[in-house]
C-alpha positions in Angstrom: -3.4 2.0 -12.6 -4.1 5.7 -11.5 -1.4 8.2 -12.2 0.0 8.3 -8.5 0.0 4.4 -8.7 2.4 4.5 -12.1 4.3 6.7 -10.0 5.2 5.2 -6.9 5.7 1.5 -9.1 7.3 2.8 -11.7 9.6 5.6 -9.5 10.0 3.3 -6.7 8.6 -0.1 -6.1 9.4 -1.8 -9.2 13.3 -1.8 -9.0 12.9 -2.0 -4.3 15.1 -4.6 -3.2 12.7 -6.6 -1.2 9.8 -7.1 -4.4 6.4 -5.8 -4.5 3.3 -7.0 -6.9 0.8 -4.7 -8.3 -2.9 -5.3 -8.1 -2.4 -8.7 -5.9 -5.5 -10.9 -5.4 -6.2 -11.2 -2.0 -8.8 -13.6 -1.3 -11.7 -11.1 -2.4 -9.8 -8.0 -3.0 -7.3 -6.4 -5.0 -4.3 -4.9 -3.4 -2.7 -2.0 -5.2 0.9 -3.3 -3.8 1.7 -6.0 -1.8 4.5 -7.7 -0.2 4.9 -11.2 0.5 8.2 -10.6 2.7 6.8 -8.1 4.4 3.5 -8.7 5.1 2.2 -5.8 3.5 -0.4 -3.9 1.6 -0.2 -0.5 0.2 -3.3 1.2 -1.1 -3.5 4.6 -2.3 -6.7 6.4 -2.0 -8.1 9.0 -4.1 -11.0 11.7 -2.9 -13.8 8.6 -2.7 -11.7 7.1 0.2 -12.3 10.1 2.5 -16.2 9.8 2.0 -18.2 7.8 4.3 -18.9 4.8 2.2 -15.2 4.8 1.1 -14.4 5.0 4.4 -16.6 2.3 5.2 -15.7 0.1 2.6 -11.7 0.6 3.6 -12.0 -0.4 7.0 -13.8 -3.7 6.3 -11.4 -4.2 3.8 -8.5 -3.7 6.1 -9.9 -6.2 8.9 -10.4 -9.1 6.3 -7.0 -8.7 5.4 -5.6 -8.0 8.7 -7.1 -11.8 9.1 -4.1 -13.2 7.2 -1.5 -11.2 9.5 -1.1 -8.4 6.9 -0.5 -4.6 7.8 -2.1 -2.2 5.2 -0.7 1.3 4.6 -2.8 3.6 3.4 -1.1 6.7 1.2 -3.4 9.0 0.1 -3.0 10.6 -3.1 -1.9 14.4 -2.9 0.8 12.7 -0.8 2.2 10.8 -3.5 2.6 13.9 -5.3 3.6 16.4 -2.9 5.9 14.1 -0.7 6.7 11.6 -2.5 10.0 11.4 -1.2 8.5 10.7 1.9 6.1 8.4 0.9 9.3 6.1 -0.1 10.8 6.6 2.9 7.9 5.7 5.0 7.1 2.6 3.0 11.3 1.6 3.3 11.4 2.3 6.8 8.5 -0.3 7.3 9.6 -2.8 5.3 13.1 -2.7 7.0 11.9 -2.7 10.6 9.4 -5.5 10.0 12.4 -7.5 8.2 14.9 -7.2 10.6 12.4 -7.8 13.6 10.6 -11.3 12.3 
């Protein structure tokens, strides 16, 4: 796991109420988070993600997932460690709404 991913598990998602898995097989990828309950993927991108082949890459990614009804959030980086606060509160506010709406 990359240093922002340590965070946001270790800081965060590991003692969440609703429970998260690290590096989830999915079919033929890897998920850095995912929620069963929720129906979600997080992935946190580093500098490759915002090049065209990363880019690329990411949003084939996100429609074979998106097959299986899942929504992926997609957090880069710098915003795991300048708002990280935030970050949480996004990923919470999510998870709530899509809880209390299926």
């Amino acid at each position: 796991m990359t240093k922002e991913e340590k965070h946001l598990w270790y800081d965060f998602l590991k003692s969440y109420p609703v429970r998260f898995n690290r590096q989830k097989v999915l079919g033929k990828y890897i998920a850095d988070f995912y929620c069963y309950k929720a129906k979600l993927v997080i992935e946190l991108d580093g500098s490759q993600h915002f090049e065209e082949k990363g880019m690329a890459y990411d949003e084939e990614r996100t429609e074979y997932l998106k097959q299986y009804g899942l929504t992926v959030i997609r957090v880069a980086n710098n915003m795991v460690n300048k708002r990280f606060r935030a970050v949480c509160e996004y990923i919470d506010n999510y998870v709530q709404d899509y809880l209390q709406n299926h």
